[in-house]
N, C-alpha and C positions, 0 to 999 in steps of 0.2 A: 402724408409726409409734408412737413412745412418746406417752402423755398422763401428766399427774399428776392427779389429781382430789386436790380438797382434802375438809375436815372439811365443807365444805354440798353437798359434792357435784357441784360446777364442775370443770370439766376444766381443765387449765392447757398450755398450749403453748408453743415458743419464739416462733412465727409467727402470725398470725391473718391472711389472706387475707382480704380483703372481696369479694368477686362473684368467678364462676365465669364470667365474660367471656378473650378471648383474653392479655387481661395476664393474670388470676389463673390458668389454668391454667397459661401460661408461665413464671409464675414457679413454681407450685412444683414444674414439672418440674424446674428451676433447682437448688432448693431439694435436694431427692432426689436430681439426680445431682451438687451441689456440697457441700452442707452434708448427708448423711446422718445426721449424728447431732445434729438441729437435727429437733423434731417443730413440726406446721403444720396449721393447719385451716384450710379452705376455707370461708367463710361467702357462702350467695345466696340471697337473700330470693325471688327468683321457682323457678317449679317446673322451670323450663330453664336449662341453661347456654348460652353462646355469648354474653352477651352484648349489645351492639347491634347485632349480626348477627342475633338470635336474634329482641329485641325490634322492631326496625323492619325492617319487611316491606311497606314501599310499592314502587310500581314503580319500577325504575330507581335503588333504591339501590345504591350501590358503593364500591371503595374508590377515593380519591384520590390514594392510596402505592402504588410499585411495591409489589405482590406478593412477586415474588423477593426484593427486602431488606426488608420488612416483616414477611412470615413468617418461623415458626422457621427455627431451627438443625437442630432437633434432627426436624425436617419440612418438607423444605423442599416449596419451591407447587413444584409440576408440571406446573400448568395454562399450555396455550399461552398463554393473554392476559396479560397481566402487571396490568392494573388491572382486576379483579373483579369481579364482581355478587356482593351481600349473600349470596345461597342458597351460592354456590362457597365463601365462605368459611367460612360458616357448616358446610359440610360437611366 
């Protein structure tokens, strides 16, 4: 991935990503196989990615979207159930 870094020493990008949640990695999976010559930083203020999957970990969370078309393209879900528990997606 190209960067510019400027005269104070800042990196410069085409993209700036905000959180490393299931959108932001999706997107710059996006990103890399659409736009290759388009550089992109990922920024996520916590020590883990994934997310609201990652951050909320009560019982019984899940998702309320089919799986199969909510998940990627480019991975699709495999898993028998189609509406998920937080840990399955997270994984």
């Amino acid at each position: 991935m190209k960067t510019a870094t400027t005269d104070s020493g800042s990196q410069c990008v085409d993209v700036l990503i905000i959180g490393a949640g299931l959108s932001g990695i999706g997107g710059a999976c996006h990103l890399r196989r659409n736009c290759p010559d388009r550089s992109f930083m990922i920024l996520e203020s916590r020590e883990a990615s994934g997310g609201t999957w990652d951050l909320f970990r009560y019982p019984g969370i899940r998702s309320d979207s089919d799986m199969y078309t909510f998940g990627y393209g480019f991975k699709p879900w495999n898993d028998k159930s189609s509406i998920a528990d937080g840990h399955k997606i997270l994984r």
